[in-house]
C-alpha atoms as one frame of an Amber mdcrd trajectory, in Angstrom:
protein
  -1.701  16.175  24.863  -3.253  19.711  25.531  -4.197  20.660  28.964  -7.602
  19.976  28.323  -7.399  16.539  27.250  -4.929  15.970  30.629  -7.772  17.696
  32.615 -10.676  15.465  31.516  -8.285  12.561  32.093  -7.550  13.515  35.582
 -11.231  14.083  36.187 -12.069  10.623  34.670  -9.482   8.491  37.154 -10.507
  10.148  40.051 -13.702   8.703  39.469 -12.286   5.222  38.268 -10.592   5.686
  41.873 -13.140   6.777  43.845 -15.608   3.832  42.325 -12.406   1.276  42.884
 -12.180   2.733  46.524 -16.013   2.263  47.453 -15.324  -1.483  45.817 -12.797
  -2.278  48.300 -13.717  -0.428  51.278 -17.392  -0.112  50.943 -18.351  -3.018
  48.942 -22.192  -2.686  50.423 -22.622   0.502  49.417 -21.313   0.156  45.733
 -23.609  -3.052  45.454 -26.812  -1.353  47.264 -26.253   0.776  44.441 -25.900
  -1.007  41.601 -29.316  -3.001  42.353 -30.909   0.206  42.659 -31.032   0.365
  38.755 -33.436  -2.406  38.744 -35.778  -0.760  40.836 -37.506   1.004  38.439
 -36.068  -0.791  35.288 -38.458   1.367  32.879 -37.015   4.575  33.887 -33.686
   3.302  34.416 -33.730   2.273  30.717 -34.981   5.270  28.953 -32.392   6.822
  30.894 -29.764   4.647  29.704 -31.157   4.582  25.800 -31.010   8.378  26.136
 -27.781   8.058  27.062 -26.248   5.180  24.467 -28.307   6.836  21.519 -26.216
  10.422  22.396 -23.001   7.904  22.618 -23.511   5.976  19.151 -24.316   9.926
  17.323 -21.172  10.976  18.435 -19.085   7.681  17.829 -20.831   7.266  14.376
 -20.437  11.121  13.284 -16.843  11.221  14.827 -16.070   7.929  12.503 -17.467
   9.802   9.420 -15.062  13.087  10.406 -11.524  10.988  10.898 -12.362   9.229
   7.660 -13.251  11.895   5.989 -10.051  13.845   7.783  -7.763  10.884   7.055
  -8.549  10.721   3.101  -8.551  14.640   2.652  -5.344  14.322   4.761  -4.236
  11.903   2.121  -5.299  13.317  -1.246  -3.928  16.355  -0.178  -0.840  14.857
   0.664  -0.289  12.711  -1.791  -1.222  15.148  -4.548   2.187  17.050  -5.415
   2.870  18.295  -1.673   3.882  15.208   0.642   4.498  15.372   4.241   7.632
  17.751   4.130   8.467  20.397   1.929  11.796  22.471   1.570  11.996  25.790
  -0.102  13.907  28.902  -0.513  13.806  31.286   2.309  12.321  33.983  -0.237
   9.762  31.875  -1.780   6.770  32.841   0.304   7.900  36.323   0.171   7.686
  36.958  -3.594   5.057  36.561  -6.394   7.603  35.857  -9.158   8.217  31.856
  -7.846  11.994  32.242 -10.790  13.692  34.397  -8.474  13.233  31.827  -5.165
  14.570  28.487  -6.556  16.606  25.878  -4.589  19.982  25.845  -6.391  22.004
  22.888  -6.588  19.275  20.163  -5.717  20.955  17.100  -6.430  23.701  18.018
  -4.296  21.338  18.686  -1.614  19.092  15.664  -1.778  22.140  13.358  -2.040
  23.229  15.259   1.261  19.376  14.862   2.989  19.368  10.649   1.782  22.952
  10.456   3.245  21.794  11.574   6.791  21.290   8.465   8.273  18.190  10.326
  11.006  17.155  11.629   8.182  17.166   8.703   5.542  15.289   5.727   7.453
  12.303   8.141   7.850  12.145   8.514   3.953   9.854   7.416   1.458  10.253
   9.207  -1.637  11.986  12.385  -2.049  11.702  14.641  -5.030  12.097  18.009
  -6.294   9.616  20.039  -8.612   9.959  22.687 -10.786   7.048  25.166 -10.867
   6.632  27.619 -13.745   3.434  28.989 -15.900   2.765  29.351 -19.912   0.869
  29.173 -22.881   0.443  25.483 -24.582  -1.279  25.401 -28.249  -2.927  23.164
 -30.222  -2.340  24.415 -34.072  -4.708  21.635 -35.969  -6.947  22.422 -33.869
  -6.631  26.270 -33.417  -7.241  26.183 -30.076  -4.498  27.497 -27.295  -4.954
  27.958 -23.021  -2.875  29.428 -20.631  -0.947  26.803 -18.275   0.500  26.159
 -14.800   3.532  23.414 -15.606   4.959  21.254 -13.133   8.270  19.883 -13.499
   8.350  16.066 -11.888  10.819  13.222 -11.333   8.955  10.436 -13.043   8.959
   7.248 -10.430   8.625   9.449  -7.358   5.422  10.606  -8.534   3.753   7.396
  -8.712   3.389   7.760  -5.290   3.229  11.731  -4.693   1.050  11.946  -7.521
  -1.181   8.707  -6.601  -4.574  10.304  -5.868  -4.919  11.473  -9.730  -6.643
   9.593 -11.772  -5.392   8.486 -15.077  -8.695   8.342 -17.452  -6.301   8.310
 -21.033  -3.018   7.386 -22.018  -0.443   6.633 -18.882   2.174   8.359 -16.535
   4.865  10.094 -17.730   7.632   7.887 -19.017  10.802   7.571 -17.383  12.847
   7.422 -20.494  11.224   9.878 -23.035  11.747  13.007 -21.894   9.428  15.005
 -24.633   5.944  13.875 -23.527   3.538  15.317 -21.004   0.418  14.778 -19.150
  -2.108  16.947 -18.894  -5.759  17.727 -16.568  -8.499  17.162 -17.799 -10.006
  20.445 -17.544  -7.227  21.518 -19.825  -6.660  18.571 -22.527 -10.832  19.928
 -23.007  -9.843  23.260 -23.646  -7.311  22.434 -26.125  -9.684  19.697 -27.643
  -5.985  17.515 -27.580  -6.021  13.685 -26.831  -3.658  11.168 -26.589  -0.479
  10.969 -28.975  -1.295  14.499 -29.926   1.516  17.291 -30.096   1.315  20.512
 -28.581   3.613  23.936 -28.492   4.347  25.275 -25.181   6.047  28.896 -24.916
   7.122  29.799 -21.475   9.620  33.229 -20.143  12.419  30.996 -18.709  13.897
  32.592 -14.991  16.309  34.687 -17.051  13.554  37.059 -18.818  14.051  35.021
 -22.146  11.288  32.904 -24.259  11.347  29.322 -24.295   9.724  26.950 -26.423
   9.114  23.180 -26.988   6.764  20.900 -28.899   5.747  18.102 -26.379   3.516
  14.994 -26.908   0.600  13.619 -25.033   1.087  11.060 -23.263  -1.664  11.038
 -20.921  -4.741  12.839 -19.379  -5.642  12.940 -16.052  -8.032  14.401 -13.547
  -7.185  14.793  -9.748 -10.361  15.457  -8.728 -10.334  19.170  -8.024 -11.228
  21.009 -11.040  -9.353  24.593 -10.545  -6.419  22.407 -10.792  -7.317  19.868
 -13.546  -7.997  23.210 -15.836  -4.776  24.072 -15.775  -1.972  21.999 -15.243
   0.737  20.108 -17.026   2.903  17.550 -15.841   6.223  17.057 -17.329   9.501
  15.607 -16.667  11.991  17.815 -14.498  14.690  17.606 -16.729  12.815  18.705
 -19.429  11.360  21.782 -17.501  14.294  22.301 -16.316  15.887  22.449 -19.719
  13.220  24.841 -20.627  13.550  27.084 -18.017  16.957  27.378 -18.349  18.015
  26.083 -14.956  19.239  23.384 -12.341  17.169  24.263  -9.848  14.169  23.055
  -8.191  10.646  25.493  -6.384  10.548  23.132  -3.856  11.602  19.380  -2.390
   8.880  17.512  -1.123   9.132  14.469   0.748   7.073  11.773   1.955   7.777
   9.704   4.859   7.228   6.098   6.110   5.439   6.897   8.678   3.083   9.494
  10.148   5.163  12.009  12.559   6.351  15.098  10.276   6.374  17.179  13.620
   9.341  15.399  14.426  11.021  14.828  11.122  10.609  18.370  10.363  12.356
  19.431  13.369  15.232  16.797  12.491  15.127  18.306   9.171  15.597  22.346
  10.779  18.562  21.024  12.524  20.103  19.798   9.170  19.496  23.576   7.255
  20.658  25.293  10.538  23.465  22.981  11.057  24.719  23.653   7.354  23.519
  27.384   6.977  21.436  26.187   4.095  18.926  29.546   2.934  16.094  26.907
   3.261  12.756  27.215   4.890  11.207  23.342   6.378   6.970  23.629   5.871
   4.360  20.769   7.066   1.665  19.480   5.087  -1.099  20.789   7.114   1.126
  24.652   6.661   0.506  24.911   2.817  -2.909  23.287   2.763  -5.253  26.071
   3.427  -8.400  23.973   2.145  -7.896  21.083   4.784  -7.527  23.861   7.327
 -11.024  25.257   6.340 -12.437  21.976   6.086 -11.173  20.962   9.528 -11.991
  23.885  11.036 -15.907  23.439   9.847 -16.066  19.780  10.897 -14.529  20.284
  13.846 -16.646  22.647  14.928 -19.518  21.265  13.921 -18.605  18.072  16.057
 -17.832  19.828  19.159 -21.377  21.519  18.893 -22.805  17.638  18.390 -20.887
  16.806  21.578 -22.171  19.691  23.322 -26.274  19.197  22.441 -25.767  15.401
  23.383 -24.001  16.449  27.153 -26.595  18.375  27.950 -29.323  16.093  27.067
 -27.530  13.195  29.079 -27.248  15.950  31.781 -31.189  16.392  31.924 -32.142
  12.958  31.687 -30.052  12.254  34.517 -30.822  14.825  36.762 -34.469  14.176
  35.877 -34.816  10.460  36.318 -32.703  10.824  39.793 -34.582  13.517  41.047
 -37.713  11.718  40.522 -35.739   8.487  42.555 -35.405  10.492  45.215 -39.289
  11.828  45.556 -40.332   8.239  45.275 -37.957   6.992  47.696 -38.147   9.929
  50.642 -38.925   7.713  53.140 -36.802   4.937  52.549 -33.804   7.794  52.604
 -35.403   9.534  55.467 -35.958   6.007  57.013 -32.344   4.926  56.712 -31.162
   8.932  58.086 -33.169   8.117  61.578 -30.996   4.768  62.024 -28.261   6.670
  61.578 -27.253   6.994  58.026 -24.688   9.180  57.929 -25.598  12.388  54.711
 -21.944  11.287  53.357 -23.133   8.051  52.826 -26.452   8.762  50.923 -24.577
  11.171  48.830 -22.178   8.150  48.256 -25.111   5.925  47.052 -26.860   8.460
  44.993 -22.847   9.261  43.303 -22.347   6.024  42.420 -25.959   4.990  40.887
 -25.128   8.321  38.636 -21.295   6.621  37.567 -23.072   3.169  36.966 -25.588
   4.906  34.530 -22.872   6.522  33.097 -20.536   3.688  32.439 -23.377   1.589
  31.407 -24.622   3.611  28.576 -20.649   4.200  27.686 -20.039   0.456  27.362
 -23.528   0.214  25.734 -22.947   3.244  23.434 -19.460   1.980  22.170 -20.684
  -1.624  21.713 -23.718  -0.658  19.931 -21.970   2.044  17.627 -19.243  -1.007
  16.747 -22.347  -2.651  15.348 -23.950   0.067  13.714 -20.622   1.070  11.907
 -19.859  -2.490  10.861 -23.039  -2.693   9.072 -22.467   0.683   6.917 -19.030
  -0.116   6.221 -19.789  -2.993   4.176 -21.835  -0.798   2.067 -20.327   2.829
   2.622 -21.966   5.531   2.353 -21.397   8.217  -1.230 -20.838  10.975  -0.383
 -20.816  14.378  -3.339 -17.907  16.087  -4.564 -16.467  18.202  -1.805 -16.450
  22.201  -2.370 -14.269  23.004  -5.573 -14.137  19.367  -6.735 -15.617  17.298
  -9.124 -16.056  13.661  -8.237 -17.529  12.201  -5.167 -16.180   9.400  -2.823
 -17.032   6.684  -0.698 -17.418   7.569   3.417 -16.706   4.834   5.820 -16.643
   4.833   9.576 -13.241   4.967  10.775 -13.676   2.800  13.939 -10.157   2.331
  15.737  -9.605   5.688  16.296  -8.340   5.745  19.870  -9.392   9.363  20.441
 -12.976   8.531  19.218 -12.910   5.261  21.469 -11.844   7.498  24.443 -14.357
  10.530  23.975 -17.349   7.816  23.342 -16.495   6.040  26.813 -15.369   9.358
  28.865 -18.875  11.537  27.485 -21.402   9.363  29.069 -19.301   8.994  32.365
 -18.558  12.916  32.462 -21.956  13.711  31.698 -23.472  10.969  34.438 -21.450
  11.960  37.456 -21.909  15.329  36.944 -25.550  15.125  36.712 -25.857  13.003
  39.912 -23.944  15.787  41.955 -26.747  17.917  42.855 -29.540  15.290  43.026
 -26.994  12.885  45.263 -26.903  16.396  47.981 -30.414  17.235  47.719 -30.581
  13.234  48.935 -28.604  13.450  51.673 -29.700  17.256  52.954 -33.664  15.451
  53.557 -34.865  16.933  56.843 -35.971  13.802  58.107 -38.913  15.168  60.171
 -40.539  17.003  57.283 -39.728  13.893  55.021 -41.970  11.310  57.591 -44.403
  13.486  56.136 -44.655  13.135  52.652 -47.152  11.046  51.351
């Protein structure tokens, strides 16, 4: 929890207290004030609409962000990087990607499964072998450069599951000679399925390498600088071509959503072995979600900010306009001996009931709202750099969005009522007799 979050919290049960405290100690005064928002019911409303239609904006527009968060979070994930990924300490630190493999990897990942902390956080766990070529298409004359990736067959059913198979099928567990390839690229070739293709690669020792491989499916993940240009084939077969037992990287993918922790579990295995590893996040290597969060983000925090001080306005406004109409009656109440802590008390408290009333209206009414659009959804265009679009829904049991569309409108409401709820109780009363 950043300090932030804990600060608003703190701010947030002090008020919860000090309305809980006036309940038991000064009943009168908390229902004097309650009643008071049905003296002037028309202004009292638009006050609270203002408020619940600055709730439902930000409850509707912060569902749209965590879905749209949650399924970049999981196309990114689960295409070809997974939660966790394991690499060789040089790998960030060189261009040529044959000089930085993990050696031994079956060794290694029978070591990782038998770590029993380890283990029951695993899903799937596989290695990959990177490495780049040129793939031809003789009938056809046609011939494109390629970025290969060498992958274990069943574990990519679910690291792989976000691309779309539109010909043909995965890659076969058994035959180790066929490949699938983007979309982008099976165009440039002008190759379908069942076709055979020659791929020539410079294996990690500086010699040539070459293999005729058949089609065995074409697929398209969506992003098209990717779909141009890759090729999926088995490891063993890349492997065999690149004249080598080793891996680029291990990715994993976990049961469940914490790879803070498992990563730091995972540290604590390489140090405690003196493996020359390095342990990366998802989130680390994905410099696209970054940007994309970053935007979204900020763009919501400036949505949060437009609709505070709107709520802030309204509020000051409508109370400061109470307290014109109703100078005598506080000037009245002064001369029998109302004590200025007490108005300020009743003037604080109609400001919290505003505010909790248009949260508990603003969360109930953006329920509704995003119920109705998420039997529909809303399409949404290709993102930046990709080429198919996708259907938004409004991610509604976020407990973070829950908490900000309640704690705004309260925030916002007692903070308005602060200066009003003094200027109340600071009346001279002689003066005020006078006001007509």
């Amino acid at each position: 929890m950043s300090r932030e979050v804990l600060f608003i919290n703190i701010i947030v049960a002090l008020i919860l207290l000090f309305v809980l405290g006036c309940v038991l100690f000064r009943f009168r005064d908390v229902k004097f004030a309650f009643l008071n928002l049905f003296r002037h019911k028309r202004r009292s409303f638009s006050t609270i609409a203002a408020i619940v239609l600055g709730g439902v904006s930000i409850f509707l527009y912060g569902g749209f962000i965590d879905y749209s968060f949650w399924i970049l979070k999981e196309q990114t994930i689960r295409t070809n990087i997974g939660h966790v990924q394991i690499y060789n300490q040089n790998y960030f630190e060189t261009s040529n990607k044959n000089k930085s493999l993990i050696e031994n990897y079956t060794q290694l990942k029978q070591a990782i499964l038998e770590t029993p902390e380890l283990a029951e956080n695993i899903s799937t766990l596989s290695g990959q072998l990177e490495f780049t070529g040129v793939i031809s298409q003789y009938e056809n004359e046609t011939s494109s450069y390629f970025s290969g990736l060498g992958i274990e067959a069943l574990p990519a059913l679910k690291l792989g599951s976000f691309d779309k198979i539109i010909s043909g099928s995965d890659l076969s567990r058994i035959r180790a000679d066929e490949i699938t390839l983007g979309s982008g690229l099976a165009k440039t070739l002008n190759t379908k399925y069942d076709d055979w293709l020659d791929a020539m690669v410079v294996n990690i020792r500086g010699g040539q390498g070459a293999l005729s491989l058949k089609v065995r499916g074409i697929f398209a993940s969506g992003i098209k600088d990717y779909d141009d240009v890759a090729m999926k084939l088995p490891l063993a077969t890349a492997q065999r071509i690149m004249g080598t037992d080793g891996v680029s990287k291990m990715l994993i993918l976990l049961k469940d959503d914490d790879s803070a922790a498992f990563a730091a579990k995972l540290r604590q295995f390489i140090a405690r072995h003196q493996f020359p590893l390095i342990v990366k996040e998802w989130k680390e290597v994905s410099l696209f979600y970054q940007q994309v969060e970053g935007l979204l983000s900020g763009i919501y925090f400036f949505i949060k900010l437009i609709v505070a001080l709107i709520v802030i306005f309204m509020i000051s406004n409508a109370m400061t306009m109470n307290i014109i109409e109703r100078t005598r009656e506080i000037t009245t109440l002064r001369a029998i001996g109302l004590k200025p802590l007490r108005v300020t008390r009743l003037f604080f408290l109609e400001g919290i009931f505003v505010g909790i009333t248009g949260a508990i209206g603003s969360l109930t009414l953006g329920l509704i709202i995003a119920s109705v659009i998420n039997l529909y959804g809303i399409e949404m265009p290709p993102s930046p750099g990709q080429t198919t679009g996708y259907t938004a829904f409004i991610k509604t049991n976020s407990p973070a969005l829950i908490w900000i569309t309640l704690v705004l409108p309260i925030l916002t409401a007692t903070g308005a009522s602060i200066l009003p709820a003094l200027r109340a109780s600071r009346l001279n009363i002689s003066d005020a007799f006078k006001f007509s």
